[in-house]
C-alpha positions in Angstrom: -50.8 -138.2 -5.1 -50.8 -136.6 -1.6 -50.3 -132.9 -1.5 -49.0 -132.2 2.1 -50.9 -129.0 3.2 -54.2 -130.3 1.7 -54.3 -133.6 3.0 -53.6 -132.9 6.3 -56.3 -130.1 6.0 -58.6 -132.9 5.0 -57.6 -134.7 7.6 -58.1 -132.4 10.1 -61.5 -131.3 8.9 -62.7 -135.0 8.7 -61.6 -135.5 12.3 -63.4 -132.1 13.4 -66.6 -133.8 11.9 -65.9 -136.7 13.8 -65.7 -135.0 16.8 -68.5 -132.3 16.4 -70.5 -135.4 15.6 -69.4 -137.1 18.9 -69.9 -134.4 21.3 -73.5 -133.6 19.1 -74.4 -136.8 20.0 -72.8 -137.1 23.6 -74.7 -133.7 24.3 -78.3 -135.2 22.6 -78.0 -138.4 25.5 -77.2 -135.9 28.4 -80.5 -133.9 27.3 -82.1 -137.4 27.4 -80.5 -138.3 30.9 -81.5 -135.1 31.6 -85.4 -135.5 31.0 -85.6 -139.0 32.6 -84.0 -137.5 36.0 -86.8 -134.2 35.8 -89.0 -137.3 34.9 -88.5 -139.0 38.2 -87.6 -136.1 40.3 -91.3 -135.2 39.3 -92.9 -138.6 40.8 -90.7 -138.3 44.0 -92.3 -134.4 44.4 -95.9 -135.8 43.5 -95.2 -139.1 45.8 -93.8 -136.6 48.5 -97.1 -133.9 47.8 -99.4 -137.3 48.5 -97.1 -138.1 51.5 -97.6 -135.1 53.0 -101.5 -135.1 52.5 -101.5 -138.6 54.1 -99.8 -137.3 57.3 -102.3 -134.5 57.8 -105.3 -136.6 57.0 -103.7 -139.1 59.4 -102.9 -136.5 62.0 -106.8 -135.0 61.7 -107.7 -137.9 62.6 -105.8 -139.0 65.4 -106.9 -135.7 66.6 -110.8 -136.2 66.4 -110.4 -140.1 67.7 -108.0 -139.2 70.7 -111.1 -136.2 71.3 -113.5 -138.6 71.0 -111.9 -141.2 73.5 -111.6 -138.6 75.8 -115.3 -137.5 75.3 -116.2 -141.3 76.1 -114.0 -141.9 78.9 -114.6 -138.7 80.7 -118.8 -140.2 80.4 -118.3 -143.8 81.5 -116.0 -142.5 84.1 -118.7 -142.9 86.8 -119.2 -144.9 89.4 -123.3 -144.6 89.0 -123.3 -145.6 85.4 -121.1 -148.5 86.0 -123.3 -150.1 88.9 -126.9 -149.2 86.9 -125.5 -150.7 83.9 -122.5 -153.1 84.1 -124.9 -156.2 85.0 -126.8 -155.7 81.7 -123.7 -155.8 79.5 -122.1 -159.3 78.2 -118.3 -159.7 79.0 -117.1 -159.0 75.7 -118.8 -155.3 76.1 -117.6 -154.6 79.7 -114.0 -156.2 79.0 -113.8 -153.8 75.5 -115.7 -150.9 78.1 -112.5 -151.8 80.3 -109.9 -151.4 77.6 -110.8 -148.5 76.3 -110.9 -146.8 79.5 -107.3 -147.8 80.5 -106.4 -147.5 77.2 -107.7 -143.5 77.8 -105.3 -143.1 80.9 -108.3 -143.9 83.2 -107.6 -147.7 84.2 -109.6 -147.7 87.8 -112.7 -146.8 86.1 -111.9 -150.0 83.9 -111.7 -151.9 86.9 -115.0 -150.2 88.1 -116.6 -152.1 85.2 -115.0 -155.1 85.6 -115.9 -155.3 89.0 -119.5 -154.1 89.0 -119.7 -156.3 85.7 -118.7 -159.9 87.9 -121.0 -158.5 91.3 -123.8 -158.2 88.9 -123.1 -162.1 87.7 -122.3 -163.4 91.2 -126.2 -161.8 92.2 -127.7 -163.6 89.2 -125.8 -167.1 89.7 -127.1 -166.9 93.1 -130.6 -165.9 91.8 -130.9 -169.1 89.4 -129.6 -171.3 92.4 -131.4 -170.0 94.6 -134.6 -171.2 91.6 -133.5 -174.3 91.7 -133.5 -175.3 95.7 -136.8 -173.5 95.8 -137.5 -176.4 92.6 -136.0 -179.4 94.8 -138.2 -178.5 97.5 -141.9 -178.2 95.7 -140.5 -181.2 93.6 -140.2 -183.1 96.8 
């Protein structure tokens, strides 16, 4: 038998469950979406904090080597040095010599190297030749 006022009443409350039980539960997964967003906003703040530390490690040091270049460039920067001791360097070490020089804004002292470097060759190619006439002769 239904009685009007009491069956709808029942009604009503069971739908009220329902929907307290709904929105209980819809507000329990926002709580969760909640925690996995303050979850990964954390690793982007640490992955930002280590970002951060990387740029001023990387700046220190761009600092120190860009001192240090200068250091070197303002020493091999002279005209003495390079004609005492171009000729006893290989290639390889004058042509590196070279690029770092130009490389520190100071490309005619490169070239000073360079230069120096091939005179100091020429003098010994005409050395060893000079060896071997003198061997032609006493061999003749």
């Amino acid at each position: 038998m239904r009685i009007p006022f009491i069956t709808n009443w029942v009604q009503r409350r069971k739908l009220r469950a329902e929907v307290g039980h709904l929105a209980l539960h819809a507000f329990y997964n926002s709580l969760d979406e909640i925690d996995a967003l303050e979850a990964l906003l954390e690793v982007e703040r640490r992955k930002a904090m280590e970002a951060e530390v990387q740029a001023r490690v990387t700046a220190q040091t761009h600092r120190a080597l860009n001192c240090a270049v200068a250091q070197f460039a303002e020493a091999f920067d002279n005209p003495l040095t390079a004609v005492h001791q171009a000729d006893g360097l290989t290639f390889a070490e004058v042509s590196a010599l070279s690029s770092l020089l130009a490389a520190a804004g100071r490309p005619d002292a490169g070239e000073l190297w360079m230069t120096h470097h091939e005179m100091g060759n020429q003098a010994d190619e005409s050395e060893d030749s000079d060896d071997v006439a003198e061997a032609e002769v006493v061999g003749a």
